[in-house]
N, C-alpha and C positions, 0 to 999 in steps of 0.2 A: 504494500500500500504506500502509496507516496502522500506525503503529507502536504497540506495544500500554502500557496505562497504567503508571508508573513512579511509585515515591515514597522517599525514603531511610529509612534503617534503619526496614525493616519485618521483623520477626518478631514471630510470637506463636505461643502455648502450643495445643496442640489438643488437647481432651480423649481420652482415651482409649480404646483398646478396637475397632479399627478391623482389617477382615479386606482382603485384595485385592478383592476385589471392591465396596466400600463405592462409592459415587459423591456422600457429603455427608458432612460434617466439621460436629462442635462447636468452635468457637477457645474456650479455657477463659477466656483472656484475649487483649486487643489488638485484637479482631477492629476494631475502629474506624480501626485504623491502618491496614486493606488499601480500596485504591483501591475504591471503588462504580459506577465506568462500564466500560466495555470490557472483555476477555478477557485474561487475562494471565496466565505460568508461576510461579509458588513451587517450593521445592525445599519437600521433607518428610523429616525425617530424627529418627533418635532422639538426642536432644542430651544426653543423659545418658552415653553410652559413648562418644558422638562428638562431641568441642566443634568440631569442623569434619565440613562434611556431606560431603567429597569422601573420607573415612576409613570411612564407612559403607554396607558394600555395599549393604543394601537401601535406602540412600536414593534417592526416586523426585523428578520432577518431574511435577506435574501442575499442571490449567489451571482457573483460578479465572474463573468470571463474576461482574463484581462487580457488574455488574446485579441479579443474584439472590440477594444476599446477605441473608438473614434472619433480624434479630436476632445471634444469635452461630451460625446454618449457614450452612454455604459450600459451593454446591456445586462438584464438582471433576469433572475429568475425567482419567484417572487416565494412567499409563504415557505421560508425554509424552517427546519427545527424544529417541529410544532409550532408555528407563529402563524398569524392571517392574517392574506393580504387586505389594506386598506387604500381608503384616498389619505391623500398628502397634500391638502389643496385647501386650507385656513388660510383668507387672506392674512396678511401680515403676519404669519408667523417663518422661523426660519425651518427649513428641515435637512437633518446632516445625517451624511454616511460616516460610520467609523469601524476601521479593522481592528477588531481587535478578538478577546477572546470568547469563544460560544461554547457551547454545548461540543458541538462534534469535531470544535481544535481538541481538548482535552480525550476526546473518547477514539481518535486518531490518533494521538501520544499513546496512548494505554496500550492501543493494538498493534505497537510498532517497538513499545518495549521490548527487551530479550526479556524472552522465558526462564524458569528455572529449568537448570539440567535436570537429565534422567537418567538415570542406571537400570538398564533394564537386561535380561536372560532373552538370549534369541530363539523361539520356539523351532524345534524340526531336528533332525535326526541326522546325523553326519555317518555316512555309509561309504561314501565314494562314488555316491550317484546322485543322489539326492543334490537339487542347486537352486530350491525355493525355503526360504525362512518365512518367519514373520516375527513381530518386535511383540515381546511376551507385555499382556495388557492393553493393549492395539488403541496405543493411544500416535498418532501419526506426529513425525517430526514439525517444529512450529518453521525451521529450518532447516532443511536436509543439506544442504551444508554445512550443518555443522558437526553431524554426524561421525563419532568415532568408532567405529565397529572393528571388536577384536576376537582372533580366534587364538585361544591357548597365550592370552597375551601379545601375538602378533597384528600388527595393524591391515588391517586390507582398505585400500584403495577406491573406493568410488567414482566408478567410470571406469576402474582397470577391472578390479577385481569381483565388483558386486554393480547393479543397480537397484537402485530405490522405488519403489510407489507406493505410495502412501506408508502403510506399514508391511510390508513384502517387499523382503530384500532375495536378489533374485543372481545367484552366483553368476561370472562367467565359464569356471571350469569347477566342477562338482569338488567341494573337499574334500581331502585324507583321509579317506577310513580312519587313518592312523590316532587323527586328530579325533575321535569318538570317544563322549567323555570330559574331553577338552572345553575349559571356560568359553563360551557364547556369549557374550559381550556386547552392546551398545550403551552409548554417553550420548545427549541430544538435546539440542532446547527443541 
């Protein structure tokens, strides 16, 4: 998962006049200040009656591509997060976008953390024929690269010597008889 683009204090002024349904924004000013690559949340809010956006009922989050940002339009996509979309359109009042944190920066971070390792006994029978495992508990690597799979202590290779899916590791060349018995092995976030 790639995590979506960030930059500090960004807010700007978005011109006026805006119903629920709108899906592109004028920024009156700042627009230079919002990220230009990747998809990313703004909060939208009327910062005239609300100098904090979480006092604002109708304030909405919606998702800016900053790919497609043009000039001073930005287009949006509207009611993200649990939020609904509204109008934005009280004469005199101001209403600002600002990057900053939501709901799904933090639950993005979370999914992107490393896991905790695992030690785990690799299920299946070491015969000299036999060249399918599976990971004892079938709980699937969070990372299969990170993957340390050993036979008797010896390291094997992924990509040389095993491949992976999901949790079936799947030999290139059937192990040792000899090795039968022998510690079965995986470490893995």
């Amino acid at each position: 998962m790639t995590l979506d683009p960030v930059a500090n204090f960004v807010k700007v002024t978005v011109a006026q006049g805006y119903g629920a349904s709108d899906t592109s924004i004028v920024v009156a000013s700042g627009v230079s200040k919002l990220p230009t690559s990747g998809s990313y949340n703004a909060t939208w809010w009327n910062s005239t009656d609300y100098p904090d956006p979480s006092d604002d009922q109708n304030a909405e989050v919606v998702r800016i591509n900053g790919a497609e940002i043009s000039g001073n339009t930005v287009p949006i996509t509207r009611a993200q997060e649990g939020t609904s979309a509204s109008s934005k359109n009280i004469p005199g009042k101001t209403y600002q976008l600002m990057l900053g944190i939501t709901a799904k920066m933090i639950t993005d971070i979370g999914s992107n953390l490393q896991k905790p390792w695992r030690l785990v006994t690799v299920n299946g029978t070491i015969d000299g024929v036999n060249t399918v495992f599976t990971l004892n508990g079938a709980i699937t690597p969070f990372d299969s690269n990170s993957m340390d799979l050993k036979i008797d202590r010896q390291p094997q290779e992924q990509g040389i010597d095993y491949t992976l899916s999901g949790v079936t590791i799947t030999y290139t060349t059937p192990p040792d008889k000899s090795l039968a018995g022998a510690p079965h092995t995986a470490r893995y976030q």
